[in-house]
C-alpha positions in Angstrom: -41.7 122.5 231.1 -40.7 126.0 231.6 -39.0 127.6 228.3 -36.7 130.8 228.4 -37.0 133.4 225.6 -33.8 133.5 223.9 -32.1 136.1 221.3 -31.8 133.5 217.9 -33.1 133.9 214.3 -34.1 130.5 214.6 -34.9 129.4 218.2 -37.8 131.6 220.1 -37.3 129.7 223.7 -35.4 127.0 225.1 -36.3 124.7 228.1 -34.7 122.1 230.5 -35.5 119.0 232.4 -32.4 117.9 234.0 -34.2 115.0 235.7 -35.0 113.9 232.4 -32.0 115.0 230.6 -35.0 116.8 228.1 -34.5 119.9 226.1 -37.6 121.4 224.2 -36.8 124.3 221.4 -39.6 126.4 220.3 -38.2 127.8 217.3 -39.2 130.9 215.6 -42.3 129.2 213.2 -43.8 127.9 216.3 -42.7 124.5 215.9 -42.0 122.7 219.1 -39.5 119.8 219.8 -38.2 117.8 222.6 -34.6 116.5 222.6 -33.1 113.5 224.6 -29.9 112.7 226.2 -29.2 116.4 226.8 -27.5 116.8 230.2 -27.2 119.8 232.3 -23.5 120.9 230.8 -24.6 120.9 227.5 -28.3 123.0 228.6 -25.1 125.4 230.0 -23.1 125.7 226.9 -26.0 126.5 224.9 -27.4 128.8 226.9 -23.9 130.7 227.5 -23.0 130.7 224.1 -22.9 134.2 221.8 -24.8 132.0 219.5 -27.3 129.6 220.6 -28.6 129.0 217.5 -24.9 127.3 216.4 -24.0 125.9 219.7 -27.7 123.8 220.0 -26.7 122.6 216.5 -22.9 122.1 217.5 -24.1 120.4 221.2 -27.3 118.6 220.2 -28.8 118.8 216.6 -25.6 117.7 214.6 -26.1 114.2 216.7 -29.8 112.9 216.4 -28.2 109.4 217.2 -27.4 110.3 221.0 -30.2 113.3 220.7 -33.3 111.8 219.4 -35.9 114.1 218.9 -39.5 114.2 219.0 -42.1 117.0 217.5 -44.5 118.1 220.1 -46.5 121.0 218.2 
């Protein structure tokens, strides 16, 4: 999957896979992770938002029920 840089203190890139409803987060320590259940609106909102760092933890994070979440590297 295709990641974009992003400007975050915690997040380095963000990726989408709205066929899968996937989002991987490469954060800033080089930790990798793959979220489920995240739909194209919410990619949107995160990726629009002054802060993505708060609005991927508003949208997805705050919810690992509906967002499980698997660490790839």
């Amino acid at each position: 999957m295709n990641r974009i840089p992003v400007e975050s203190a915690n997040i380095k890139s963000i990726g989408h896979d709205p066929a899968l409803n996937v989002m991987e987060v490469e954060f800033q320590n080089g930790s990798l992770y793959a979220y489920a259940n995240v739909g194209p609106e919410s990619y949107r909102k995160i990726m629009s938002h002054s802060s993505i760092g708060s609005a991927f933890y508003y949208h997805v994070r705050a919810n690992p029920t509906r967002h499980p979440f698997v660490q790839i590297k």
